[in-house]
C-alpha positions as CSV (number, residue, x, y, z in Angstrom):
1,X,12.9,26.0,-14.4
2,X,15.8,23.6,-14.5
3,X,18.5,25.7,-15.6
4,X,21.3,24.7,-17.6
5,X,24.9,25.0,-15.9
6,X,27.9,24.0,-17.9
7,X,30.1,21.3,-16.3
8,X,33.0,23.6,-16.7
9,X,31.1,26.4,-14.2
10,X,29.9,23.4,-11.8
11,X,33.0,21.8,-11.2
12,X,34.6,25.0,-9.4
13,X,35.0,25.8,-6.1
14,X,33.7,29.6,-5.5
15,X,36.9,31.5,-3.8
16,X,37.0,31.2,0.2
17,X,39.1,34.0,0.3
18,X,36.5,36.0,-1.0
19,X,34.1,34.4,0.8
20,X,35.4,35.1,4.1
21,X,36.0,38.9,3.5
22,X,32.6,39.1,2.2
23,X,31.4,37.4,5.6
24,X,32.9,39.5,7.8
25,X,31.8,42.8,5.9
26,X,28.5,40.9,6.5
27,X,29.1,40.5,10.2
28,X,30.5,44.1,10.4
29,X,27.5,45.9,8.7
30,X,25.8,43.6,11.0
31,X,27.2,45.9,14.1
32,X,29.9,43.2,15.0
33,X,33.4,44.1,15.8
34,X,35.5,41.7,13.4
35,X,39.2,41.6,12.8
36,X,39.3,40.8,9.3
37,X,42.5,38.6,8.1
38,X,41.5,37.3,5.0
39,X,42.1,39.9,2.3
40,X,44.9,39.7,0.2
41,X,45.5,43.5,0.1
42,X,47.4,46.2,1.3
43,X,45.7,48.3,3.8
44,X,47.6,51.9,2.7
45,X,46.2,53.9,0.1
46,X,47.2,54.2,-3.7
47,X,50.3,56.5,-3.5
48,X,49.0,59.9,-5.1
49,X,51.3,60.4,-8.1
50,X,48.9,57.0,-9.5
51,X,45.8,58.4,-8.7
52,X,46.8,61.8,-10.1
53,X,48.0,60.2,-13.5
54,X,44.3,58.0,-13.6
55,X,42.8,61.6,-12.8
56,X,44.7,63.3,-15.2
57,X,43.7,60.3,-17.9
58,X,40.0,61.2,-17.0
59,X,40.4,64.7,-17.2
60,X,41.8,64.3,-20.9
61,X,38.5,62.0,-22.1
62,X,41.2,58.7,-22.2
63,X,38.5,57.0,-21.3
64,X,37.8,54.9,-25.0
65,X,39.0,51.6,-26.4
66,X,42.5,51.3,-26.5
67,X,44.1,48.2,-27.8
68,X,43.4,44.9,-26.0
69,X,47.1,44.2,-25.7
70,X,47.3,47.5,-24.1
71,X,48.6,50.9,-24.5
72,X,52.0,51.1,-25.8
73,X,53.8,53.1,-23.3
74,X,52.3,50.8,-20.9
75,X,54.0,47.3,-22.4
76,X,56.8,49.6,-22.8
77,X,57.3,50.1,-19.2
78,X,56.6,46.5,-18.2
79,X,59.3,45.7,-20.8
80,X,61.7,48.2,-19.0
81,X,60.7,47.3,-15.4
82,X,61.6,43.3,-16.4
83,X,65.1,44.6,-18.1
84,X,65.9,46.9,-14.8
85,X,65.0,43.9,-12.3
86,X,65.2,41.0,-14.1
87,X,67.7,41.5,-16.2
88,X,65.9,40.0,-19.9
89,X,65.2,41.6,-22.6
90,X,61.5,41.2,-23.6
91,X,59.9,43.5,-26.7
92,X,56.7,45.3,-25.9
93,X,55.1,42.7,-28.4
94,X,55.7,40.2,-26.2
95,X,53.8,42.0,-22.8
96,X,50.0,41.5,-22.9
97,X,48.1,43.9,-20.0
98,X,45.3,42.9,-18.3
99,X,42.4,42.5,-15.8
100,X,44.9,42.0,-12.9
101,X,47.1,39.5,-12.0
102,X,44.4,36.5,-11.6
103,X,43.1,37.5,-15.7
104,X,46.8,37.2,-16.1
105,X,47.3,33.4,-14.4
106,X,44.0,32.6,-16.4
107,X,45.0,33.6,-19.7
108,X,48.4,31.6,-20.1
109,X,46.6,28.7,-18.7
110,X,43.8,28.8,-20.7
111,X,46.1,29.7,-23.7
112,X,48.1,27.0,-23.5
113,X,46.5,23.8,-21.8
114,X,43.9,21.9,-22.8
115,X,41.8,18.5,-22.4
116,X,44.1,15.8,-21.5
117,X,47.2,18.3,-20.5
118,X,48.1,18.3,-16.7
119,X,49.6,21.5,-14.7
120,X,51.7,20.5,-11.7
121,X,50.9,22.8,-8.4
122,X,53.0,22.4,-5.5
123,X,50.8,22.6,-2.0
124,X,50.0,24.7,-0.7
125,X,48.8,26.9,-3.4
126,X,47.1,30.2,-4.5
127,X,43.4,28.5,-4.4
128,X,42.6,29.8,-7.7
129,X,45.8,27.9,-9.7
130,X,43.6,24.3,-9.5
131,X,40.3,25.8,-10.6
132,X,42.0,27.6,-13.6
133,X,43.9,24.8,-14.3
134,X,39.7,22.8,-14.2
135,X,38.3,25.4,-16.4
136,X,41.0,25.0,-19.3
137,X,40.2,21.3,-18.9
138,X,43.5,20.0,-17.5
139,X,44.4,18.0,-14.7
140,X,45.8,20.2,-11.6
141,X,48.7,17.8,-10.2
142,X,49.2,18.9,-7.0
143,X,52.7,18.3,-5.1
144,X,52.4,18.3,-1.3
145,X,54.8,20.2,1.1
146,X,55.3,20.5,4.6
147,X,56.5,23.2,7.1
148,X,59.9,21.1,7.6
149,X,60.8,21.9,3.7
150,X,59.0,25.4,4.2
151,X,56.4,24.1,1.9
152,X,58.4,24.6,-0.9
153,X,59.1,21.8,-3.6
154,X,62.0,20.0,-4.5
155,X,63.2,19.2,-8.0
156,X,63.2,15.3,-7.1
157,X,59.4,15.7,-6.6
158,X,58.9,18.0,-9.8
159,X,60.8,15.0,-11.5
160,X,58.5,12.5,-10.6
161,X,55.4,14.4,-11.4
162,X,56.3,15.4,-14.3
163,X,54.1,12.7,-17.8
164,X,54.4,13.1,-21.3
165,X,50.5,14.9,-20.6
166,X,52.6,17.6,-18.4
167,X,52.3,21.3,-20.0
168,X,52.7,23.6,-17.6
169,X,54.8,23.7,-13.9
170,X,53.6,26.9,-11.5
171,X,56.3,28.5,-9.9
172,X,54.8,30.7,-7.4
173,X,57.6,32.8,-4.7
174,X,57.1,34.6,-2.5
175,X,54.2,32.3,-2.1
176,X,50.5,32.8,-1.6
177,X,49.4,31.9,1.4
178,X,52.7,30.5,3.0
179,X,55.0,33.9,2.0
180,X,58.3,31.3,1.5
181,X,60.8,32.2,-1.1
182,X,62.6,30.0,-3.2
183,X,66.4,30.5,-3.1
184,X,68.6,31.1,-6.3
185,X,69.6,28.0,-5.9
186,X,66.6,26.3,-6.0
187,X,64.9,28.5,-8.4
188,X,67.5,27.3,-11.1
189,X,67.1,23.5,-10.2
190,X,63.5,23.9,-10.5
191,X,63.7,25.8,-13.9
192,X,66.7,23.2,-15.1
193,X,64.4,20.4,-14.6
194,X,61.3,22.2,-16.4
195,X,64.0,23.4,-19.4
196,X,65.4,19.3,-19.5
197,X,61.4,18.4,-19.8
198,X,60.4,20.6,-22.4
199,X,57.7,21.9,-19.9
200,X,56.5,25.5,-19.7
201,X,57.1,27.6,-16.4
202,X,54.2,30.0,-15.6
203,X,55.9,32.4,-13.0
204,X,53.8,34.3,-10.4
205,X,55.8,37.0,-9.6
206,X,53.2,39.0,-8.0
207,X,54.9,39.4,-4.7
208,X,58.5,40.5,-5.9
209,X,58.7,43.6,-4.3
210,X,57.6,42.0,-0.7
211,X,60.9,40.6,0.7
212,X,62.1,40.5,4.4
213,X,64.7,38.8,6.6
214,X,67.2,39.1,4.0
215,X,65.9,37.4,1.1
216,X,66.5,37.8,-2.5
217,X,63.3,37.9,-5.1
218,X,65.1,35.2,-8.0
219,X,63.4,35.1,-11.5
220,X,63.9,31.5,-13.3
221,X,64.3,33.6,-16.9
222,X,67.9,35.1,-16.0
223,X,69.4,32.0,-15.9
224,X,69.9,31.0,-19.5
225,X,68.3,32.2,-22.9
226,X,66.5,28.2,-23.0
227,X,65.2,29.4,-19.3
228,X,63.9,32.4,-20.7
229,X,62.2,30.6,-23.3
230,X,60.6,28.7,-21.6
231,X,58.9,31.1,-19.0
232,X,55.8,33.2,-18.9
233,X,56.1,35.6,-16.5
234,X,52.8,37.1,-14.8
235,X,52.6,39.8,-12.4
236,X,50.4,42.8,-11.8
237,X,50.4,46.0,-10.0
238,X,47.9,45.2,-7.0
239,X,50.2,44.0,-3.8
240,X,53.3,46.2,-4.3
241,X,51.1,49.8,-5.4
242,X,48.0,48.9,-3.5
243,X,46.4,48.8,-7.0
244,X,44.0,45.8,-6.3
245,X,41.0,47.4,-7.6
246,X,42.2,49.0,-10.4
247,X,42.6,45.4,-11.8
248,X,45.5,45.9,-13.7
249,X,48.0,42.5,-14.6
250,X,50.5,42.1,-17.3
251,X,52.3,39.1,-18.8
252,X,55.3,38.7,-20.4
253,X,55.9,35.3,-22.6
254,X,57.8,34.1,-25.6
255,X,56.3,35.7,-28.7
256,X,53.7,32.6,-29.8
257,X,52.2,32.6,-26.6
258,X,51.9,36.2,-26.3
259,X,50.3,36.6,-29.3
260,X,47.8,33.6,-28.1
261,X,47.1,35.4,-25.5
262,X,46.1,38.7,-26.9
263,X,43.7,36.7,-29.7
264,X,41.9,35.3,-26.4
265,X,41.9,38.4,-24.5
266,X,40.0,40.3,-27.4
267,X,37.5,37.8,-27.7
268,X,36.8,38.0,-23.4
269,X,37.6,41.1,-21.5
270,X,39.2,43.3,-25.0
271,X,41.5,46.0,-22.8
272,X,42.3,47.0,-19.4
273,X,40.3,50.3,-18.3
274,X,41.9,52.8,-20.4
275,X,42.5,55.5,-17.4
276,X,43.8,52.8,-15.1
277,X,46.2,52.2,-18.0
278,X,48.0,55.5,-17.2
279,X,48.1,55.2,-13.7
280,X,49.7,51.8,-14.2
281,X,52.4,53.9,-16.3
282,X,52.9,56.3,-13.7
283,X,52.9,53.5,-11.1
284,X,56.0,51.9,-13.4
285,X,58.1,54.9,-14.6
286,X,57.7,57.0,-11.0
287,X,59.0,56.6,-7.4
288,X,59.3,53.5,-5.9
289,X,60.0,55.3,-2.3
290,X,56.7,54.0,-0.8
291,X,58.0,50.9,-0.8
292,X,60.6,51.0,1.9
293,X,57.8,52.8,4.3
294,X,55.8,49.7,3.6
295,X,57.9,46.9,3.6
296,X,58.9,48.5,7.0
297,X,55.4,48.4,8.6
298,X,54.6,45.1,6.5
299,X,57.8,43.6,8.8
300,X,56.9,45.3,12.2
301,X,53.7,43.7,11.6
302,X,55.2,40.1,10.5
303,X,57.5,39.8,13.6
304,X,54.7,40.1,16.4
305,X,51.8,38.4,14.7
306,X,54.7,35.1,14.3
307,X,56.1,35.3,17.6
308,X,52.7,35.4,19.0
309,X,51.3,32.6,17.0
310,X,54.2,30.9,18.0
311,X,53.7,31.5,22.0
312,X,49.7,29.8,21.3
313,X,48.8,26.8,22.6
314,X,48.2,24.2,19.4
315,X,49.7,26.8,16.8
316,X,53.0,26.6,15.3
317,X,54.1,29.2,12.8
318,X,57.1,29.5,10.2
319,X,57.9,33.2,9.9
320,X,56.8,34.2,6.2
321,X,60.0,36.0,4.5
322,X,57.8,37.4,1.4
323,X,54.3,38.4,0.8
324,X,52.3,39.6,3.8
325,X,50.5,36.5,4.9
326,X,52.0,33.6,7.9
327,X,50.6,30.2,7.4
328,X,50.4,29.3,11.0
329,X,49.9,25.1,11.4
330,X,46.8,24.1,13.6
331,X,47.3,20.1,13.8
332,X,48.2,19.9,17.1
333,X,44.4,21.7,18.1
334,X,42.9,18.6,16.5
335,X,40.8,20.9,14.1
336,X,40.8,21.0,10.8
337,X,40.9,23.9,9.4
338,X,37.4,25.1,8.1
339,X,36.1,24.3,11.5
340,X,38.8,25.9,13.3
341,X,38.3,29.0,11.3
342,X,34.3,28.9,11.7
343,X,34.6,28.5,15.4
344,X,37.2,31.6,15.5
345,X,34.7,33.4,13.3
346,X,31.8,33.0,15.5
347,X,33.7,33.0,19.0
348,X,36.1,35.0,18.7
349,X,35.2,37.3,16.0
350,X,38.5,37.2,13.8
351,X,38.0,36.2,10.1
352,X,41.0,34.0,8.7
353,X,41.3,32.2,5.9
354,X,40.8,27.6,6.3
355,X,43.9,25.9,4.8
356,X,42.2,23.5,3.4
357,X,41.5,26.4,0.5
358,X,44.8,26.2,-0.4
359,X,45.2,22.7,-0.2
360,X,46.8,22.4,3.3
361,X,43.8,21.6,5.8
362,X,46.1,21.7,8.8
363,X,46.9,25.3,8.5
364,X,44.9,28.5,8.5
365,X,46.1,31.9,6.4
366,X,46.1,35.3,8.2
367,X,47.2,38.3,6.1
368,X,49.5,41.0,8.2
369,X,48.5,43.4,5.4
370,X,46.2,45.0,8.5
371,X,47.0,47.6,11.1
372,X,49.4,47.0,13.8
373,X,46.3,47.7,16.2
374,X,43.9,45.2,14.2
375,X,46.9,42.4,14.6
376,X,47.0,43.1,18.5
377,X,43.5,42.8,19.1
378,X,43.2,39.9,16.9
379,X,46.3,38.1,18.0
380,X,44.7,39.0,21.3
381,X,41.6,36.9,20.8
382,X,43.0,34.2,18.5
383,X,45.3,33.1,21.8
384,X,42.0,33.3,24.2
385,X,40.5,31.6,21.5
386,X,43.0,28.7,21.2
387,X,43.2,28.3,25.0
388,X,39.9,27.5,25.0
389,X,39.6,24.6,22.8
């Protein structure tokens, strides 16, 4: 039978990153000893106050509808967490939980961008921002960066991209897969440019918490009430809590948009699991002292894998100071990078991530969110692996 597939479905690209974990859980169940690279998760546990709240919630039979919006004392907190670190004032009404952070990046694009409207991405990019961007039937305008800018934009380019068509600018830092940060500095002249436009800022703020070397997490909506207005912020509770399968995101947006979003998100997913909910509360309102253990191993970690990527012949690596991934360049191999990354699959049995995912094919994406023993034995073969090309 010749099965009908919408255009919308066949256009998309499935996700690599996926892919490539799901590959070498293949080759691992398969009895081969892979170092795995490519997930975008912490490797420590849940800390046990969460699960103990979720347990709790389970215990209590919290486990019906709640509304899709989410629970009040859930918005509530994100609200509070965004006045305590941010600085802004948003009212619960305008914080809509969901399905994790990527239901969160989907929902404000496909609530506010349509056929004809174009979304400016700089390169590289979190590989699901262009596909999104597809699906809502926009045009994904991608800017391209190098490691000599450390692949963030400037506001020159964002000037020139942006058309009359242009809706929406993503403002992604610390970055996915490169782990830059954007500067105060340069966060403002981005957001002054978007507020001069009249274009709307969708902020993925994801990584906040992740910071090293000294830098400072900026968010674009402290800067003025118009740069307030004109930002949706999306985050979610998966990199900084190790909450990535609990899939819980939340959004915060000016009121219209918020309320946009909440009419779309009962028609598709209706609420976040209700127990999960309460974790997410406890995750919000309780200690924060896991992070410091974290970011300490997370930077341990970052330090060796960079300076041995950097001591490979071919390889050439800016240290990441955000997020837990480096974004190590390959040109000077003279492989691209889905090659490069099959061949170091196969030989060499470490799974990384092609570049050409995120729309940089002459870099590769490891993720230091892995044991200090799972970097050394892959940095380990990654250099044989290198010498041998």
């Amino acid at each position: 039978m010749d099965y009908p597939i919408s255009s919308r479905a066949a256009s998309l690209a499935p996700s690599l990153t996926l892919a490539i974990s799901a590959k070498a859980k293949e080759l691992r169940a398969a009895g081969e000893d892979v170092i795995g690279f490519g997930a975008g998760e912490p490797d420590f546990d849940t800390p046990q106050h969460i699960k103990d709240a979720a347990a709790q919630a389970l215990a209590d039979g919290f486990t019906k509808y709640t509304p899709s919006s989410g629970i009040p004392e859930l918005r509530q907190a994100v609200a509070d967490k965004f006045q305590k670190d941010y600085g802004v004032e948003y009212e619960p009404s305008q914080v809509i939980v969901n399905c994790g952070g990527k239901h969160s990046c989907f929902n404000v694009i496909y609530a506010t961008c349509e056929a004809g409207d174009e979304v400016i991405i700089p390169a590289p990019y979190w590989l699901s921002y262009p596909e999104m961007a597809k699906l809502a039937g926009a045009k994904p305008v991608i800017l391209e960066t190098t490691d000599a800018t450390e692949f963030k934009v400037t506001p020159e380019q964002l000037r020139e991209a942006i058309t009359p068509n242009t809706k929406l600018f993503i403002l992604n830092s610390p970055s996915n897969p490169t782990g830059s940060v954007y500067t105060a500095d340069e966060i403002r002249a981005l957001g002054d440019v978007c507020v001069e436009k009249g274009v709307l800022i969708m902020s993925d703020d994801i990584y906040e918490k992740l910071i090293y070397d000294g830098a400072e997490f900026t968010s674009v909506t402290g800067f003025s009430e118009d740069h307030l207005a004109h930002t949706i912020i999306v985050h979610g509770l998966a990199k900084a809590y190790s909450m990535t399968g609990w899939r819980i995101g939340f959004l915060a947006a000016p009121k219209p948009i918020a309320q946009a979003i909440n009419a779309l998100q009962s028609h598709s997913t209706s609420n976040a699991t209700s127990f999960a909910q309460k974790g997410a509360v406890a995750a919000l309102n309780g200690p924060q002292d896991h992070l410091n253990d974290w970011l300490a191993k997370f930077d341990e970690r970052r330090r060796y894998a960079a300076e041995q990527l950097n001591a490979m012949p071919g390889i050439s690596c800016i240290n990441s100071k955000g997020a837990f991934y480096l974004f190590p360049n390959i040109a000077e191999t003279g492989l691209k990078s889905a090659e490069f990354c099959e061949r170091l699959l196969e030989q060499a049995k470490v799974a990384a991530v092609p570049g050409v995912a995120f729309g940089a094919d002459n870099n590769f994406r490891i993720s230091y969110a892995t044991s200090m023993e799972n970097i050394q034995t892959g940095m380990a073969r990654l250099e044989e692996f290198c010498k041998s090309l």
